[in-house]
C-alpha positions in Angstrom: -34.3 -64.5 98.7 -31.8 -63.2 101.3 -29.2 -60.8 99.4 -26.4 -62.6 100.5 -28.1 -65.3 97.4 -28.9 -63.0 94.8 -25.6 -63.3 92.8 -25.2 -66.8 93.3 -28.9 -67.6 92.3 -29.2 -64.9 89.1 -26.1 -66.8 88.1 -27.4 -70.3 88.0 -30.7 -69.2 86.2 -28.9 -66.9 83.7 -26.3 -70.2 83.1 -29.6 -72.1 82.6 -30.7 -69.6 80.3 -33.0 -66.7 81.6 -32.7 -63.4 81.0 -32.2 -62.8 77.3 -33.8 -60.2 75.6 -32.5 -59.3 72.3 -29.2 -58.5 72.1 -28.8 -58.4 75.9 -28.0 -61.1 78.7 -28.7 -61.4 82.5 -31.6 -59.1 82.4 -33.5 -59.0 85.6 -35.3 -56.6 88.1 -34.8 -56.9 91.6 -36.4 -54.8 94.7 -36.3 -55.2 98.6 -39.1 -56.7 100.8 -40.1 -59.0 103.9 -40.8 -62.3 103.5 -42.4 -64.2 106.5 -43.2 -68.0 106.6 -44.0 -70.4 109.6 -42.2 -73.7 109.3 -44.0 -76.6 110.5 -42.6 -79.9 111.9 -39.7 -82.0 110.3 -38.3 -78.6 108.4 -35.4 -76.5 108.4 -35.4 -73.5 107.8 -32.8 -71.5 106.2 -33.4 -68.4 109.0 -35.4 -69.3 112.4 -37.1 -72.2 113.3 -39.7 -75.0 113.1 -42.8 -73.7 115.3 -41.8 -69.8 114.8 -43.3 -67.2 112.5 -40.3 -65.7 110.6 -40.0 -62.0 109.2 -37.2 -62.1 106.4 -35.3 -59.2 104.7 -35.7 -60.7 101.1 -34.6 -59.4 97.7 -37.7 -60.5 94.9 -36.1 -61.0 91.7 -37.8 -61.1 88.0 -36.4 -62.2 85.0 -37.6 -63.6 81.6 -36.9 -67.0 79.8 -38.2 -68.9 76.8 -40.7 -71.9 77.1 -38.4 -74.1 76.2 -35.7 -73.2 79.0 -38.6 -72.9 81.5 -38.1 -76.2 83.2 -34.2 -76.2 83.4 -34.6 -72.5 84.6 -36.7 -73.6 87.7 -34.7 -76.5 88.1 -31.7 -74.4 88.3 -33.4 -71.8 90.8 -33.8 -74.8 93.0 -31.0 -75.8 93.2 -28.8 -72.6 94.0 -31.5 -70.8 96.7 -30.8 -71.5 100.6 -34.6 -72.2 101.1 -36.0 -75.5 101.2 -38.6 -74.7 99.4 -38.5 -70.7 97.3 -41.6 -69.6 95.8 -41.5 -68.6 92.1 -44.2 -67.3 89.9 -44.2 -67.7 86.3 -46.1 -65.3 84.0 -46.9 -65.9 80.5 -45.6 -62.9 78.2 -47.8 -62.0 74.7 -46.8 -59.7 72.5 -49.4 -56.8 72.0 
């Protein structure tokens, strides 16, 4: 995500419920990168344009949450990014 959305966005997943560990609340990890995407005809992207690759200074975020708050976590993620369409990954976590 740009950095200008990282507050905004850990906020709306850590309302939702995401990173709790323990005693502890808005856990997350978060490290600098470049994103790139081509957007092809009929979208809108947040930076560039339809038809263009795009190279992105982007912030990738991890957090943890509960399989129960899973969907409403993603659903909130949604919502708050600027991109039409952010890509997520979600791992399973097993205890050793």
């Amino acid at each position: 995500m740009p950095r200008e959305a990282l507050e905004a966005t850990r906020s709306a997943v850590f309302a939702a419920g995401a990173g709790r560990i323990g005693d502890y609340e808005r856990c997350s990890w978060y490290a600098a990168g470049t994103g790139t995407y081509l957007g092809g005809e009929g979208t809108s992207p947040a930076f560039g344009e339809p038809g263009r690759e795009q190279r992105v200074a982007e912030l990738r975020v991890e957090t943890v949450v509960s399989d129960e708050l899973l969907a409403g976590v993603v659903a909130a993620l949604k919502d708050a990014h600027p991109y039409e369409e952010p890509a997520y990954d979600v791992y399973a976590l097993v205890e050793p």
